[in-house]
C-alpha positions, 0 to 999 in steps of 0.5 A: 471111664474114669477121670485120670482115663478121660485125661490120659485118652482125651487129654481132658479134665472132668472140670473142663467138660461141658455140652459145648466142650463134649460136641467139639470133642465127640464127633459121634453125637449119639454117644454119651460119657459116664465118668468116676472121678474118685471119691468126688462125683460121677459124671455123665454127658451126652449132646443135650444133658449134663448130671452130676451126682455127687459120691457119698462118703465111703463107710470104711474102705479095705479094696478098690479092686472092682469098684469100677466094675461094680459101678459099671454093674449097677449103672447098666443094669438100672439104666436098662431098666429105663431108670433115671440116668441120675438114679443110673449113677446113684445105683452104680454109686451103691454098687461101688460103694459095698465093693469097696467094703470087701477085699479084692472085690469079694462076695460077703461070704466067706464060704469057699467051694472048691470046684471039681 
């Protein structure tokens, strides 16, 4: 999710979050929160595990459109392969960060193909 849906959903801010405030809030102790917040980090809790990884800095930005699914893309699919959940983060952090270079969340070619 991301921070203004941890805010509107769970009436929580990303800088109020801790193990502490996450095990009073979350009464199912298997689950665990990956949180955007922008341009500024990415966040993930669980029970027994903070990490925060900070966003590098976009080169040029033309289109959100996507970046959270594309973040979503990379996480899952690094974190499914038994990586690191803070090289988890940095993989969805890449993801987003080519997604945003491109409008509406394009592919890099500009070929079309019309299907029949």
């Amino acid at each position: 999710m991301n921070s203004v849906e941890l805010e509107n959903i769970f009436n929580l801010r990303v800088e109020d979050l801790s193990l502490d405030k996450f095990i009073d809030d979350f009464f199912d102790l298997k689950s665990a929160l990956v949180i955007t917040n922008g341009s500024k980090n990415v966040l993930y809790i669980d029970k027994n595990l903070k990490v925060e990884e900070i966003v590098k800095p976009w080169d040029y930005l033309v289109d959100r459109t996507g970046a959270g699914d594309s973040f979503d893309a990379g996480f899952i699919s690094s974190w499914l392969n038994k990586n690191s959940i803070s090289d988890a983060l940095k993989s969805g952090n890449k993801n987003s960060r080519e997604c945003v270079k491109k409008f509406g969340g394009q592919s890099s070619s500009r070929e079309y193909r019309t299907i029949s």
